[in-house]
C-alpha positions in Angstrom: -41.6 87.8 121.5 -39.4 85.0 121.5 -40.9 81.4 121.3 -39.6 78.2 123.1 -39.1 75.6 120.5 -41.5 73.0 120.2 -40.6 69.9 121.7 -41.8 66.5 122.5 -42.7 65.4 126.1 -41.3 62.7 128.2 -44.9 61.1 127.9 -44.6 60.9 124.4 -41.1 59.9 123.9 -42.1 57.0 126.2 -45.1 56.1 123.9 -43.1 56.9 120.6 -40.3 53.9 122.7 -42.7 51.5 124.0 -44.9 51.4 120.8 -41.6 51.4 118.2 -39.8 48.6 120.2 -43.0 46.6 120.4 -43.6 46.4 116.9 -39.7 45.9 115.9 -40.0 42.8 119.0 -42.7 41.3 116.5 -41.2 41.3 113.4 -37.7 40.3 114.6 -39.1 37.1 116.7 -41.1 36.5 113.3 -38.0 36.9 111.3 -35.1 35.2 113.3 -36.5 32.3 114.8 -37.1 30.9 111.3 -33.8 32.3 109.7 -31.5 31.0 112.9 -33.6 27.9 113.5 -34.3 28.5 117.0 -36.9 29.0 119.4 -39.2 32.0 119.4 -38.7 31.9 123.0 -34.7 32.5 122.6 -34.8 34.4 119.8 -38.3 36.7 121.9 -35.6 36.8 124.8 -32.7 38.1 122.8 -35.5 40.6 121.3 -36.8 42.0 124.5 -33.1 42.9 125.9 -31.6 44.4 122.7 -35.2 46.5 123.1 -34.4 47.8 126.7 -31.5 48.8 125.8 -32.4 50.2 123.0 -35.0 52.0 124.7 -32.8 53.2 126.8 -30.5 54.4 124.1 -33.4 55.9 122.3 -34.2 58.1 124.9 -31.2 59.6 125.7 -29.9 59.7 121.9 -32.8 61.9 121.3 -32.6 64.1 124.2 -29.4 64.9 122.9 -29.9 65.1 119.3 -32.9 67.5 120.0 -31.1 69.6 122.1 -28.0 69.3 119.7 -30.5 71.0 117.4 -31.2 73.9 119.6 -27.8 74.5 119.9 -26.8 74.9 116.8 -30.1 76.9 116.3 -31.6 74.5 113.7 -35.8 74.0 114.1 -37.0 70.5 115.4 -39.7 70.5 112.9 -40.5 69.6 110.4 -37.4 67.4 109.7 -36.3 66.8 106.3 -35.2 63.9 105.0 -31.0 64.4 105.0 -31.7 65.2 109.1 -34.0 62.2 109.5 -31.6 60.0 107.5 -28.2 61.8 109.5 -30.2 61.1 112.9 -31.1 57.2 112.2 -27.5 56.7 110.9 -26.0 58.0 114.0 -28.5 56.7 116.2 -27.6 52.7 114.7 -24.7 53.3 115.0 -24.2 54.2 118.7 -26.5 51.3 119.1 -23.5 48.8 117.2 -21.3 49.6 120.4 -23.5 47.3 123.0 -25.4 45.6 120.4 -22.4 43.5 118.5 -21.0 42.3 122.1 -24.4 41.3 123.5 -25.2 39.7 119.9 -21.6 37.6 120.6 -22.8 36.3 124.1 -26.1 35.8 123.1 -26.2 34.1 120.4 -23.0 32.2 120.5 -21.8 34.3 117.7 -18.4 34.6 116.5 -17.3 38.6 115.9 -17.5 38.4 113.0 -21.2 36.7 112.6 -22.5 39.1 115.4 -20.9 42.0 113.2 -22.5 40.6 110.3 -26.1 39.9 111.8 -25.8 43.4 113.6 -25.1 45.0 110.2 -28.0 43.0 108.3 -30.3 44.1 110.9 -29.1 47.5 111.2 -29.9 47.7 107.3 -33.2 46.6 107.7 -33.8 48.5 111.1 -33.1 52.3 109.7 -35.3 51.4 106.8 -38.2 50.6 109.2 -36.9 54.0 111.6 -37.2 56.0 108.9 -41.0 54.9 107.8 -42.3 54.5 111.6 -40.6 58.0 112.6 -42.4 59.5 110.0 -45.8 57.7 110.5 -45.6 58.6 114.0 -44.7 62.5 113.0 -48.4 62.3 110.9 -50.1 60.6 113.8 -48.7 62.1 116.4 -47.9 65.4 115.5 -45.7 67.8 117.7 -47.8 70.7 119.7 -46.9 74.0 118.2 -44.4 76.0 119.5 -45.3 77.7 123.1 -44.1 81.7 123.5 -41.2 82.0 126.0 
């Protein structure tokens, strides 16, 4: 008997979103007003859009990746490091394509700044992926696998 590999629901991919973008909002109003010298309200703004879209992003990168997975018959879970690590690095930097531009209009940012803020942030951003993913995996766990 073959079984369907276990994956996660829409429901909680939409938690895992909403409850990772929430907490990344926090810390980067926090963070950036203080560092840029601007208003939390700019800087919550600027927060709250780069988080819809990379909600949005989120969502379908990990559709993808999951089913990428299947594919190439490797198992969702557990993931190991190198494949948590291979995922967040891909998944920034699909992200860099809007984000950089959006960053430019913004924040009145050069290339060149936006490029180098994106990057900073980006560093910062898969260290705190890789620590919530995780977290959430021990919190959250996925249901077992169901029999086809």
């Amino acid at each position: 008997m073959n079984k369907k590999p276990a994956m996660r629901s829409n429901l909680d991919r939409l938690r895992h979103s909403i409850i990772f973008e929430s907490v990344l909002l926090l810390l980067t109003v926090l963070i950036l007003k203080d560092l840029f010298n601007q208003p939390a309200t700019h800087i919550g703004g600027f927060g709250i859009v780069m988080s819809l879209m990379a909600m949005v992003w989120n969502y379908f990168y990990n559709c993808a990746f999951d089913h990428a997975l299947i594919f190439f018959k490797h198992p969702l879970y557990p993931r190991a490091f190198k494949l948590r690590v291979f995922h967040t690095v891909c998944f920034e930097g699909g992200f860099m394509l809007v984000s950089v531009p959006f960053t430019m209009v913004w924040m009145r940012f050069t290339f060149i700044q936006a490029l180098t803020m994106d990057i900073a942030f980006t560093m910062a951003v898969l260290t705190f992926t890789l620590v919530f993913n995780y977290a959430y995996d021990v919190i959250f766990p996925v249901p077992p696998a169901l029999p086809d």
